[in-house]
C-alpha positions in Angstrom: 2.3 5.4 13.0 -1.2 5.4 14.8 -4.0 2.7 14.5 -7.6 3.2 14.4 -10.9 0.3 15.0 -13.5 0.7 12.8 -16.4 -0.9 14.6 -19.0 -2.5 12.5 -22.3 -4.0 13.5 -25.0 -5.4 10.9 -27.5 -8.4 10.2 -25.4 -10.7 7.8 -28.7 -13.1 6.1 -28.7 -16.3 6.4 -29.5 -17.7 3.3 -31.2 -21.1 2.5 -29.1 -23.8 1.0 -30.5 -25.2 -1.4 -29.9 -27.3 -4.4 -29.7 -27.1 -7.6 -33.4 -28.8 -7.9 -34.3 -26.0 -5.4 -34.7 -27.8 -2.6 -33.7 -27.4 0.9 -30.2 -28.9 1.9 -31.2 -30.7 5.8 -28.9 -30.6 8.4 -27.4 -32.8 10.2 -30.3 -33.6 12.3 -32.3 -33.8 9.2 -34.4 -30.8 9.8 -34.4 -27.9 6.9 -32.2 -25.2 7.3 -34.6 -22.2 8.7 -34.5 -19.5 5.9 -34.8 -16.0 7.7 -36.1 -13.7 5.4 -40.3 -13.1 4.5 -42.6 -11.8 1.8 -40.7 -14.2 -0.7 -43.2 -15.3 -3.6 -42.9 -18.9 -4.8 -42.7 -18.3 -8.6 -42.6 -21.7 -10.6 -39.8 -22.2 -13.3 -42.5 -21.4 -15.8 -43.1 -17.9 -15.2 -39.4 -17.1 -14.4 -38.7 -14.8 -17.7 -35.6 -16.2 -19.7 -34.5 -19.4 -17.3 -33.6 -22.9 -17.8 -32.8 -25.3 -14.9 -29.3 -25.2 -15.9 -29.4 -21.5 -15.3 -31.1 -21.6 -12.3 -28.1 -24.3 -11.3 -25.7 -21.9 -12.2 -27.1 -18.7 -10.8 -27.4 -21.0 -7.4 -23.9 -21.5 -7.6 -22.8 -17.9 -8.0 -24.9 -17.3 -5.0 -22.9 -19.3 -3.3 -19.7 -17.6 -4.3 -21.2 -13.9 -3.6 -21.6 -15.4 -0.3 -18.1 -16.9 0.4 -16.7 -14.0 -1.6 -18.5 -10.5 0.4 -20.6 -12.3 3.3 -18.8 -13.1 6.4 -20.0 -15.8 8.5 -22.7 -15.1 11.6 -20.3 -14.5 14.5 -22.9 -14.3 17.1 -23.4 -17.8 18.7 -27.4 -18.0 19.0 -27.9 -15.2 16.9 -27.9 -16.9 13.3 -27.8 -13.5 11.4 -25.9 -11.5 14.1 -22.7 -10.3 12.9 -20.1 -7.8 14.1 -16.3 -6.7 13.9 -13.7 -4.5 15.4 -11.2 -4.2 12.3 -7.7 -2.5 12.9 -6.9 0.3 11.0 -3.6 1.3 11.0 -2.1 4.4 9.1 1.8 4.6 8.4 2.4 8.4 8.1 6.1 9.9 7.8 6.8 13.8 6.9 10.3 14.6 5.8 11.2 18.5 5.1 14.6 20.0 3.6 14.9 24.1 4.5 17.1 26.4 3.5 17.4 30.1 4.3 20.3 32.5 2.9 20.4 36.0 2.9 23.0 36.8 0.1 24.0 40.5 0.6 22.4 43.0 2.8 19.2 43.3 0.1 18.5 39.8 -1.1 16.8 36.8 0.9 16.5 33.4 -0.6 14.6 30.6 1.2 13.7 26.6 -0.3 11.5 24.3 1.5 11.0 20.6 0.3 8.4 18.3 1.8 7.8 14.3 1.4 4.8 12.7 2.8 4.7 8.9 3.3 1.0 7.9 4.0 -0.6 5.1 3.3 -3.9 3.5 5.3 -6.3 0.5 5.1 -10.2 1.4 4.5 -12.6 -0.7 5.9 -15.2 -1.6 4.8 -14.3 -0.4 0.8 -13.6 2.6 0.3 -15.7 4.9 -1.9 -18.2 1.8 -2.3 -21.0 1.6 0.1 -19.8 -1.8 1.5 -21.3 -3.3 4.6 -18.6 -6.1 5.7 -14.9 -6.2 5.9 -14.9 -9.4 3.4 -13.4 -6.5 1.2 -10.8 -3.7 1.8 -8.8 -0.8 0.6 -5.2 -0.4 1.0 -4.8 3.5 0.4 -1.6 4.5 -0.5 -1.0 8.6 -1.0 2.3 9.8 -0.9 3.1 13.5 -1.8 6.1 16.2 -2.4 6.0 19.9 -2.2 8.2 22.2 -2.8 8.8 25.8 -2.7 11.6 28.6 -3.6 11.4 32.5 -2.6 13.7 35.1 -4.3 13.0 38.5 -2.0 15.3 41.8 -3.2 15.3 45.1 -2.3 16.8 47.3 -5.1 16.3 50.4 -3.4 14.5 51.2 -0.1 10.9 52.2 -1.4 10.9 49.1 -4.5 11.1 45.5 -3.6 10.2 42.6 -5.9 9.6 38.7 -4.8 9.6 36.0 -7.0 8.1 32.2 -5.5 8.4 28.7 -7.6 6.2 26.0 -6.3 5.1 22.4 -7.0 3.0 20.0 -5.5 2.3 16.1 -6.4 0.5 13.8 -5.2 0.1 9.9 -6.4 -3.3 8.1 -4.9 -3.4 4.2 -5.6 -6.6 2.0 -4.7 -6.6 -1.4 -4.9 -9.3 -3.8 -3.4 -7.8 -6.5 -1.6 -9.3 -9.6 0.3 -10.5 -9.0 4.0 -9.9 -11.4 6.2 -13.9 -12.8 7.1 -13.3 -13.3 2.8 -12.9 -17.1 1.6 -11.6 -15.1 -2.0 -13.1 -12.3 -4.0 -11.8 -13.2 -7.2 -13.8 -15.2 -9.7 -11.4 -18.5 -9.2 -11.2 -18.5 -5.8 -15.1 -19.3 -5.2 -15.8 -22.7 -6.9 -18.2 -23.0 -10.2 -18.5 -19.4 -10.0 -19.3 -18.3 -13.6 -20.8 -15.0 -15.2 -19.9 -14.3 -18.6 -19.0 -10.8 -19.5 -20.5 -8.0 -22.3 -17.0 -7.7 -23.5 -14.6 -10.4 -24.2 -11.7 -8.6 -23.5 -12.1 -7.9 -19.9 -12.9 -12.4 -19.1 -9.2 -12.2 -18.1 -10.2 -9.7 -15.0 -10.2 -11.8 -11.8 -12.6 -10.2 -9.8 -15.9 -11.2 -8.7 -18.4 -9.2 -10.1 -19.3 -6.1 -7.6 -22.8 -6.5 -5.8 -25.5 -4.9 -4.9 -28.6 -6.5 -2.8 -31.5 -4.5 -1.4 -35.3 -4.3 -0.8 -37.5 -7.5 1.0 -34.3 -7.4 3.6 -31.4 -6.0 4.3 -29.9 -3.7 1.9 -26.1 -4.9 1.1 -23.2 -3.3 -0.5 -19.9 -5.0 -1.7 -16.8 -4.7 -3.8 -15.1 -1.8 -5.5 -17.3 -0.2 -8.4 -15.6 1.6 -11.3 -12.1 1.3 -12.0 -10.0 -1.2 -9.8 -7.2 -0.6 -9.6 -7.5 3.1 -9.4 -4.8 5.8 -9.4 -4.6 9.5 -9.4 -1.1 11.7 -9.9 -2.1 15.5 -10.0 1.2 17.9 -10.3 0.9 21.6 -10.4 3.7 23.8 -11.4 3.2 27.7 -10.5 4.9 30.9 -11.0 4.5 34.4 -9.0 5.9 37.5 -9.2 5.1 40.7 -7.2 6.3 43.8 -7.9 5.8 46.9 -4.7 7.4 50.6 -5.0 6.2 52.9 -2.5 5.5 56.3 -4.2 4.3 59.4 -2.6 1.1 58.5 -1.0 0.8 55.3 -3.1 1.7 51.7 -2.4 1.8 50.1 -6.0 1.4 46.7 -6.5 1.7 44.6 -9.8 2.6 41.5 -11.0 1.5 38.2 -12.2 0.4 34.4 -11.5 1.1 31.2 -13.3 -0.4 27.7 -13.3 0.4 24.9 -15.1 -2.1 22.2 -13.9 -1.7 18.5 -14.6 -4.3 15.6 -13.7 -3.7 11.7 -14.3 -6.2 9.7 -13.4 -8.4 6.0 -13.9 -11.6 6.0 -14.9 -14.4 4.2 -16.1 -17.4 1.5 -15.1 -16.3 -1.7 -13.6 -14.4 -3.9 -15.8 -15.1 -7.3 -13.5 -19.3 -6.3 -14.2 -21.1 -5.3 -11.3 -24.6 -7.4 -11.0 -27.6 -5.4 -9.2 -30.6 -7.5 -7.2 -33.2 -4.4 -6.4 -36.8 -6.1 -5.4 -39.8 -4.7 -8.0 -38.2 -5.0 -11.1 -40.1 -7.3 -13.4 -39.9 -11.2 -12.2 -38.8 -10.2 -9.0 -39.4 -12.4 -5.8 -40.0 -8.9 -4.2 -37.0 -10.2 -2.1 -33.6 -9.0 -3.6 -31.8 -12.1 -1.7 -34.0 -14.8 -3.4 -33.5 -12.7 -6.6 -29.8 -13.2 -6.2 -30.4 -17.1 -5.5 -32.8 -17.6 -8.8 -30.2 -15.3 -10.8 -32.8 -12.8 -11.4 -30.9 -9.1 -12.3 -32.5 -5.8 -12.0 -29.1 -4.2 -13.9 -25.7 -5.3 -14.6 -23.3 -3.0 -15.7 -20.1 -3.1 -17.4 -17.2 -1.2 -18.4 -14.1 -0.9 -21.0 -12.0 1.3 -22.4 -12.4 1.5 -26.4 -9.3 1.9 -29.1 -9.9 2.3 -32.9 -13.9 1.1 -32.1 -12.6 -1.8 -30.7 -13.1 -2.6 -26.9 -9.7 -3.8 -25.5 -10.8 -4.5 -21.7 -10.1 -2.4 -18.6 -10.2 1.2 -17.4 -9.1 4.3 -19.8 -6.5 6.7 -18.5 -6.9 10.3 -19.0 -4.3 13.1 -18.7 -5.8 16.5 -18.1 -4.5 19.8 -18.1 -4.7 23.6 -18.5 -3.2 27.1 -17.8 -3.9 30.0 -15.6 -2.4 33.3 -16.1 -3.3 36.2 -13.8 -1.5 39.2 -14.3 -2.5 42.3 -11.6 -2.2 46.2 -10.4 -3.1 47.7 -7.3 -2.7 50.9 -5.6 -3.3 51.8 -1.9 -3.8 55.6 -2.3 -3.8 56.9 1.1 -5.9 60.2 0.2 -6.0 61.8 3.0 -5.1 61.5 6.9 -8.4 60.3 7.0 -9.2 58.4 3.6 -7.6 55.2 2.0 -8.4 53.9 -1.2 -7.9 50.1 -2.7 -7.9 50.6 -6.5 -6.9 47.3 -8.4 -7.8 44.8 -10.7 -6.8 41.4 -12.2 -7.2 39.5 -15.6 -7.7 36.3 -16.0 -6.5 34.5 -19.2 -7.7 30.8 -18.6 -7.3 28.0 -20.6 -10.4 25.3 -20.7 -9.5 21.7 -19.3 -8.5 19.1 -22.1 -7.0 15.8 -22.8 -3.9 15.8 -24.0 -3.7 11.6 -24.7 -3.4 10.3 -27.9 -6.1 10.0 -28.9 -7.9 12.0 -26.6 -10.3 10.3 -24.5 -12.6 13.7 -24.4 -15.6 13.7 -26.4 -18.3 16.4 -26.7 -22.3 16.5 -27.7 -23.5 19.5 -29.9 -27.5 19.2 -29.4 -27.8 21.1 -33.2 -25.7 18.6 -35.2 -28.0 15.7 -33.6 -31.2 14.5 -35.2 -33.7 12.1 -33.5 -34.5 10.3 -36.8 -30.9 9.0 -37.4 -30.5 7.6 -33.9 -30.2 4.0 -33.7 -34.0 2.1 -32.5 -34.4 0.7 -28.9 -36.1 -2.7 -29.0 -38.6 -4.1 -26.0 -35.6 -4.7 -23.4 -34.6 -0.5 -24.0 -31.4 -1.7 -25.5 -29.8 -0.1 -29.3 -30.3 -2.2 -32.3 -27.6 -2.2 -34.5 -27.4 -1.4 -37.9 -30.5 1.6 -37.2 -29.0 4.4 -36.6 -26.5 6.4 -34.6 -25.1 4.7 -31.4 -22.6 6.0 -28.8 -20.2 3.8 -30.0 -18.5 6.4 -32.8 -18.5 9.5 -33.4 -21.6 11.2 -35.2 -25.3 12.2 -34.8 -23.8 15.2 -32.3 -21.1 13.1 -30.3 -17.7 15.0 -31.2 -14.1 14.2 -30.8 -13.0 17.2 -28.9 -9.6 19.0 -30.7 -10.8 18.1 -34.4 -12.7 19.0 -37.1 -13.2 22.6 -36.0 -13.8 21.4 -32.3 -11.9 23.3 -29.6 -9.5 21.5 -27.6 -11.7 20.3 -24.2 -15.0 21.1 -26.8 -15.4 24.3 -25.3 -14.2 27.6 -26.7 -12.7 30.2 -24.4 -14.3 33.3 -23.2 -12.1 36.5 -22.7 -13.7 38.9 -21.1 -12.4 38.3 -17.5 -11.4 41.5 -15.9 -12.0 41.5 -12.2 -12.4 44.9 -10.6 -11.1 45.4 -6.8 -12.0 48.5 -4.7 -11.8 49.1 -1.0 -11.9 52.1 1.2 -11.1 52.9 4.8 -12.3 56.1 6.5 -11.8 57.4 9.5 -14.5 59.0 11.6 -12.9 60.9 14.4 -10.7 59.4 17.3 -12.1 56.3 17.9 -14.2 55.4 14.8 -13.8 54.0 11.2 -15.8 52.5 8.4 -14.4 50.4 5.8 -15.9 48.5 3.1 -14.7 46.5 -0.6 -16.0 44.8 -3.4 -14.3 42.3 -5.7 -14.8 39.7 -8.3 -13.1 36.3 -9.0 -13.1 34.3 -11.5 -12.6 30.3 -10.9 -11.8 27.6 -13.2 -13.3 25.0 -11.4 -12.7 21.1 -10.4 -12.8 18.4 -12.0 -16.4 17.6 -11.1 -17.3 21.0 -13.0 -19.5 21.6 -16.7 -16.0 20.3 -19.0 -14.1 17.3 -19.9 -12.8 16.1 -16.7 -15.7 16.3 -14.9 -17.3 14.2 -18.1 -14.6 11.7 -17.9 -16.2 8.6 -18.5 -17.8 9.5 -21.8 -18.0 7.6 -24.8 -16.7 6.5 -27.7 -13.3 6.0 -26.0 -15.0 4.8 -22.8 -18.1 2.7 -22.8 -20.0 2.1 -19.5 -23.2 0.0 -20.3 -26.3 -1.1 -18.4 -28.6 -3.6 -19.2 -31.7 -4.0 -17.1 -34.1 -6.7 -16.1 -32.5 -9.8 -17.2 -31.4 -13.4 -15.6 -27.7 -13.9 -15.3 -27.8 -16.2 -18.0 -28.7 -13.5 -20.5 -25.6 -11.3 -19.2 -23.2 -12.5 -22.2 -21.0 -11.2 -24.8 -22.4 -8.4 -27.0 -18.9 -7.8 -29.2 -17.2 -10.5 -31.4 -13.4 -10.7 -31.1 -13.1 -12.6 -34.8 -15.4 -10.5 -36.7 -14.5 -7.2 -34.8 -18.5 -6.3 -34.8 -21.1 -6.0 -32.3 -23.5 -9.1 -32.3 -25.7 -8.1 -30.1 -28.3 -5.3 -29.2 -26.4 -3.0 -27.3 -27.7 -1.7 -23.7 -27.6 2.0 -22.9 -24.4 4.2 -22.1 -24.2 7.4 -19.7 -23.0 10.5 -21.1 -22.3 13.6 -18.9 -22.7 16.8 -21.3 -21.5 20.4 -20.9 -21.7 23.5 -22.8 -19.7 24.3 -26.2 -20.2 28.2 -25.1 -19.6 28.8 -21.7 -18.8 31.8 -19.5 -16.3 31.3 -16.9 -18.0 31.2 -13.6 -17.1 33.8 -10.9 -18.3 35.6 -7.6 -18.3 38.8 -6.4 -17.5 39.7 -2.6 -18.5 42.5 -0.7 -18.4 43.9 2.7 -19.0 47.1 4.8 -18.5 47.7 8.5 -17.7 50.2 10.9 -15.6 49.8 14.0 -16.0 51.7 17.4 -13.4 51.9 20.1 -14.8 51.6 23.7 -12.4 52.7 26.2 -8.9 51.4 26.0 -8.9 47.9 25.5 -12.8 47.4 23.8 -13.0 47.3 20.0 -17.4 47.3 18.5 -17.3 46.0 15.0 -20.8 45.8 13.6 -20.6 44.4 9.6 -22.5 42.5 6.6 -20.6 40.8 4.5 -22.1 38.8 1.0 -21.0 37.3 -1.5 -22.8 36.6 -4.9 -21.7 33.8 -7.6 -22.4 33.7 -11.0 -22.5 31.1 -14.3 -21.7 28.6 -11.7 -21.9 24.4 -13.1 -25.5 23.2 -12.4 -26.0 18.8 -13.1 -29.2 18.0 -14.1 -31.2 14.9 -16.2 -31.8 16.3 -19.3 -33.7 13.3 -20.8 -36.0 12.3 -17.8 -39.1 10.2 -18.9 -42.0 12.9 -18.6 -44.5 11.8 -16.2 -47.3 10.0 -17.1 -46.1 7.7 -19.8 
């Protein structure tokens, strides 16, 4: 057990308090509470775009709960907007480890290892959120297990094979809890607090809506985005067997590799909402703070997870997997006195990441089955209309359910052609000088931030994560009817990460060459170069930016 402090020193506004007329609250010397931010525009009610004074009421009030909810008071006695903390840390950690060795007979060795981790910490600020206060934190619980088995046996004294077993787990949980400089950061526990959500499904979700506030001032940060709780399992079974018989002049290697790879993880936008104040946007106070006060959104965003077309609330769960096979030969030929050669190479059979829930939450985009004229019209707020066209709500218009209808499992078919060549050399250039040199290529499968389905995780239909931009807080309502089971209003923009449905597997190729010198007795000159050179690696762009100048 071990504790760390996590020091943490900003400038924590201090905001007006006002009314719900607008007005300044006094204090109790009846002089107006200073307001310490500048550059604020005085717009009237008038020429505030979609509010009512009952809105503006309402978005005063929320203000107030962000405030209670993700703001910690100023701590600084004079100071009004000084703030600063020294939070404790601690981190339990335990390691507990079963071994077993046994030679059974004079050729066979057997050894077992088991390993348990108990880990578990406290993040502050947030976690994985940009958060500038301890109003929020993350208890980080990861335990893990390993284990491993080796089967070595000599059958005679020139051929020797070893077989090894492994497995490896471990289980990540997130889950935001309330720091203590927090008066609550759920919805209930900050009073009048009320902002409706896109889908009616996720208005039981406690939380207070995640925050962002930047531009005229300080530039805030608070609450968990995307899926809360999260959790992550990710077992991996494997296989090896190696094969050596010395023969003559040759060592010969052969054998094979086996993964079975398994990933189990949350996903998804923020099913609480998540309610964006960025200065410049259209009715902007060109002061995010007073934007937040007046209610005045540059984005809110929204997630669910989607069943049958119909949005049930919450974050999706995906289950991912695949298989690697790598079966191998190699022979170190020693030629010569003087000469040794490294001859091998290695196949790789891999299998493409896929879902393997039911249904499966991957989905895929094929650019040739979409056309621009049956996609569904934007109106004036950039948000689809329904009933024109083609939305990311079903499939159709390109989006594919991946594993149907002729689409390959993880919507990407499998390349074969993955033979990996391996050569080395060593030679030997007198008494007291050698060059050596290799080349080899490697194939990778990649992570699950690559071109494929579990780096797109997240995609719609089965996961919608929508944005709407430029709007008051009492426009932010619901866009799907429960009763009727249909969509009642425009709908605002989804993400979609997109990846090849032909794709090579990427790889690299390493090479070296150096020569060695001995100097004296005890000196050793090595002078090399050593590169390396990768190929149909995964490269993220925007592939429908705005062209410039419109």
């Amino acid at each position: 057990h071990y504790t760390s402090t996590v020091a943490k020193v900003c400038v924590r506004p201090n905001l007006p308090q006002l009314d719900a007329n607008g007005n300044q609250v006094l204090d109790q010397n009846g002089d107006p509470i200073p307001v310490y931010y500048d550059n604020v525009n005085s717009i009237p009610l008038s020429q505030m775009p979609n509010q009512t004074q009952a809105g503006l009421a309402q978005a005063m009030t929320n203000a107030q709960g962000f405030l209670g909810g993700y703001f910690p008071l100023p701590n600084q006695g004079a100071n009004p907007t000084g703030w600063t903390v020294s939070a404790p840390a601690a981190t339990d950690w335990r390691e507990d480890q079963v071994r077993v060795d046994q030679n059974i007979g004079d050729k066979m060795r057997v050894f077992v290892r088991f390993t348990h981790d108990s880990w578990n910490t406290l993040s502050v600020p947030t976690l994985w959120g940009w958060s500038s206060y301890d109003t929020v934190t993350t208890p980080f619980d990861g335990p893990g297990k390993t284990a491993v088995a080796n089967i070595t046996n000599n059958f005679t004294p020139n051929l020797m094979n070893e077989f090894i077993a492994g497995y490896t787990e471990d289980w990540i949980t997130l889950n935001n809890a309330k720091g203590g400089n927090s008066t609550g950061i759920t919805r209930a526990s900050q009073s009048g607090f009320n902002l409706n959500h896109f889908f009616p499904a996720n208005s039981g979700n406690p939380l207070l809506p995640g925050l962002a506030v930047c531009g005229g001032g300080p530039c805030i940060y608070e609450a968990a985005y995307g899926a809360n709780p999260w959790t992550n399992s990710n077992p991996i079974v494997d296989f090896q067997d190696n094969m050596t018989w010395v023969h003559g002049n040759h060592i010969l290697k052969w054998g094979a590799y086996l993964e079975d790879y398994h990933k189990n993880e949350t996903f998804g936008g923020p099913p609480q909402g998540e309610v964006d104040f960025w200065s410049g946007q259209p009715g902007s106070t060109s002061n995010a703070l007073a934007d937040m006060f007046i209610g005045q959104a540059s984005d809110y965003i929204e997630g669910t997870q989607v069943f049958n077309g119909i949005p049930v609330g919450g974050n999706p769960k995906g289950h991912w997997t695949y298989w690697d096979f790598e079966p191998y030969f190699n022979d170190d030929w020693h030629v010569t006195s003087n000469l040794t050669l490294n001859l091998g190479v290695r196949y790789y059979l891999l299998q493409h990441v896929r879902d393997i829930t039911n249904p499966t939450v991957d989905s895929g985009f094929i650019p040739s089955l979409y056309s621009a004229a049956a996609e569904a019209q934007y109106n004036a707020d950039a948000n689809l209309v329904q009933g024109t066209g083609a939305t990311p709500l079903d499939y159709g218009n390109g989006l594919v359910q991946c594993g149907s209808n002729g689409i390959p499992p993880g919507c990407q078919y499998n390349t074969f052609k993955n033979i990996a060549p391996r050569f080395g050399f060593a030679y030997r250039l007198g008494n007291n000088m050698s060059i050596r040199g290799g080349y080899g290529i490697f194939y990778e499968i990649g992570n699950g931030n690559e071109a494929q389905t579990e780096g797109g995780e997240g995609n719609p239909p089965f996961n919608l994560g929508l944005t709407a931009y430029n709007l008051s807080e009492q426009q932010i309502g619901p866009i799907f009817d429960s009763a009727t089971g249909q969509y009642n209003a425009p709908i605002p923009p989804a993400g979609y990460t997109n990846f090849p449905l032909h794709q090579k597997w990427p790889s690299e190729q390493q090479f070296n060459l150096s020569l060695q010198r001995q100097i004296g007795n005890d000196n050793l000159l090595t002078v090399a170069y050593v590169g390396m050179l990768g190929r149909h690696l995964a490269m993220g762009y925007q592939g429908n930016w705005v062209p410039l100048g419109m």
